[in-house]
C-alpha positions in Angstrom: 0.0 0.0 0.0 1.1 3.7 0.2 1.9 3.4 3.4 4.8 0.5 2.9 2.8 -2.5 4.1 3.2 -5.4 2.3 -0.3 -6.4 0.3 0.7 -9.6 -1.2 3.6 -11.5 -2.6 4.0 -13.4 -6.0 5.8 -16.4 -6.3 7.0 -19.3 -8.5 8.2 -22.4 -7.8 10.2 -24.4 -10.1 10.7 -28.5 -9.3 14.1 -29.8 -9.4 12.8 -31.7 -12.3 13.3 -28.8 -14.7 16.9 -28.3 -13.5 17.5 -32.3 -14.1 16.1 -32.4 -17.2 18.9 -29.4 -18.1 21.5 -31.6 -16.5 20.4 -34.4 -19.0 20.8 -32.7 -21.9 24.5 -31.3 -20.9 25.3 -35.2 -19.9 28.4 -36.9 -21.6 27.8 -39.9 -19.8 27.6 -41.3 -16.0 30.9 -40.0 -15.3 29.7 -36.7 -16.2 27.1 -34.6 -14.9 25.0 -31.6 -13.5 24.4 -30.8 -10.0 23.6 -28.1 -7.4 24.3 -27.0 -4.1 23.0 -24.8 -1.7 25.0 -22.5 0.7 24.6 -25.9 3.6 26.3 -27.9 0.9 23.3 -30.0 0.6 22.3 -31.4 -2.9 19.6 -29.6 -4.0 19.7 -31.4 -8.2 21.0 -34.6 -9.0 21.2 -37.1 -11.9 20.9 -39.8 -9.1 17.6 -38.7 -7.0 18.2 -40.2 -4.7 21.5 -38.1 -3.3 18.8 -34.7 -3.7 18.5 -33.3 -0.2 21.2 -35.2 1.4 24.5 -33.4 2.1 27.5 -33.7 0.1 29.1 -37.1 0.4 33.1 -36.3 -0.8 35.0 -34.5 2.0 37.5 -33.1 -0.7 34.1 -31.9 -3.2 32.8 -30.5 0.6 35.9 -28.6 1.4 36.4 -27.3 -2.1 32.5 -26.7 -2.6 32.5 -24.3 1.0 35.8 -22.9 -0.4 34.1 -21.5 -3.6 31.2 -20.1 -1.2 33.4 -18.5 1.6 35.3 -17.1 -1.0 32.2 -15.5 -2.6 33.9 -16.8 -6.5 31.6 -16.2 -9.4 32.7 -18.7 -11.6 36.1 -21.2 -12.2 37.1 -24.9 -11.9 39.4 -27.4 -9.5 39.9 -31.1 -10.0 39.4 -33.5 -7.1 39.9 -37.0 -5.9 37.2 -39.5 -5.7 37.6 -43.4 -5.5 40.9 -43.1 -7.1 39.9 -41.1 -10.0 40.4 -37.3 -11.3 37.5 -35.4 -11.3 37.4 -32.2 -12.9 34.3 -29.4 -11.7 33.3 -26.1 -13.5 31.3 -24.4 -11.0 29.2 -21.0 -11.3 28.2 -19.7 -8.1 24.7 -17.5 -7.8 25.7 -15.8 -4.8 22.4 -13.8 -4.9 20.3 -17.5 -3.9 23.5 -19.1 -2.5 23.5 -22.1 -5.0 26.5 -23.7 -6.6 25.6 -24.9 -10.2 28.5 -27.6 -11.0 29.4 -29.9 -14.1 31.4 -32.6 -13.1 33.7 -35.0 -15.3 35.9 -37.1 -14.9 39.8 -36.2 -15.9 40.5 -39.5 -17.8 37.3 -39.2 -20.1 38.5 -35.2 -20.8 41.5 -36.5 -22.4 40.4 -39.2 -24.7 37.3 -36.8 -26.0 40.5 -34.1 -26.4 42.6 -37.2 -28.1 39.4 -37.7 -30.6 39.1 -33.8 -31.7 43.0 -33.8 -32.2 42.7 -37.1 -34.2 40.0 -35.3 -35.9 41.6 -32.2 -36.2 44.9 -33.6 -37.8 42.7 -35.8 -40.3 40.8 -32.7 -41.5 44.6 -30.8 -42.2 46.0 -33.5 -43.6 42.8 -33.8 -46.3 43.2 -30.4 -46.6 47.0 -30.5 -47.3 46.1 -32.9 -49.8 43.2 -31.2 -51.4 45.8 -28.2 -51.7 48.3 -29.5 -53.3 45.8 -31.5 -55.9 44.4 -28.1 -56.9 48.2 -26.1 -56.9 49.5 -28.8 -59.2 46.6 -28.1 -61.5 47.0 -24.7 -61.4 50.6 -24.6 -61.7 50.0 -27.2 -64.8 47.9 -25.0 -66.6 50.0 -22.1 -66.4 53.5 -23.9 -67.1 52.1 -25.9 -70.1 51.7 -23.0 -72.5 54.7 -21.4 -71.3 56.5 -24.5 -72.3 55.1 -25.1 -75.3 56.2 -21.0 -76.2 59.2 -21.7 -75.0 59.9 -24.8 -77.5 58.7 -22.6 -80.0 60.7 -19.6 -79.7 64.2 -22.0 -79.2 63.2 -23.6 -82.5 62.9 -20.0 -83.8 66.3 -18.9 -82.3 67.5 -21.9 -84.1 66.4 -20.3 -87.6 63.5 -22.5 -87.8 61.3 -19.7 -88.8 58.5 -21.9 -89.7 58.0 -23.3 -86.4 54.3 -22.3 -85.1 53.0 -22.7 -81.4 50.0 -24.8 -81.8 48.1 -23.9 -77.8 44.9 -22.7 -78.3 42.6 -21.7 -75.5 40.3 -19.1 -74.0 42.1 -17.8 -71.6 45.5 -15.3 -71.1 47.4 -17.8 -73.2 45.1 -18.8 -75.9 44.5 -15.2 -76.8 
């Protein structure tokens, strides 16, 4: 009202559904995967329901977790340790609701999907240098031919050969 007092209040709620569904779709695999966390470090979203609501199991995801949030970071990464593997977390933190957004993978399956662009990279530039060299060896043939072929002509010429006659004909620079 005009006096200050609140009237009413409008709100939305959104079911963690939504936010798993989003974690499906940016999914690699089981190893890799969508989460968030509140301010208590309690698992608001997970792939595997089941861990929703409960706090964080991993001490080392914990103490890096309440490190982000103490330290009020936006945004970044850190790898961790967990049953003997690599893990590698992006994290955005939305300090204005306190959750952490993270997408975890593992460190092992980051490497080979980097090994299978570089194989794919280096197959594409090696087509490529191919391709290039088909078409400059073309080129460089159609230029050189008539330039030869004058060039026989005009040494038979030098010669005293004055009947000799250049027989290229095209429609282009040379054939003119």
């Amino acid at each position: 009202g005009s006096n200050g007092e609140v009237i009413g209040a409008v709100c939305r709620v959104l079911s963690n559904g939504v936010f798993r569904e989003f974690g499906k779709e940016i999914q690699v695999n089981e190893k890799s995967y969508m989460y968030i966390v509140d301010k208590g470090l309690n698992m608001l979203v997970h792939p595997q329901i089941e861990k929703e609501g409960n706090p964080i199991e991993s001490v080392a995801l914990r103490n890096h977790l309440n490190e982000v949030i103490q330290s009020k970071m936006v945004n970044g990464s850190y790898t961790y340790t967990l049953d003997d593997e690599e893990r590698y977390v992006a994290f955005y933190f939305a300090k204005d609701i306190g959750w952490t957004v993270c997408i975890e993978q593992s460190v092992a399956d980051m490497q080979k999907q980097a090994i299978v662009g570089s194989m794919f990279i280096i197959v594409a530039l090696i087509i490529l240098v191919v391709m290039i060299t088909i078409v400059s060896r073309c080129i460089v043939k159609e230029i050189v031919t008539p330039i030869d072929m004058l060039i026989e002509t005009m040494g038979c010429v030098a010669k005293g050969d004055l009947s000799s006659y250049c027989s290229y004909s095209a429609n282009d620079e040379f054939g003119e």
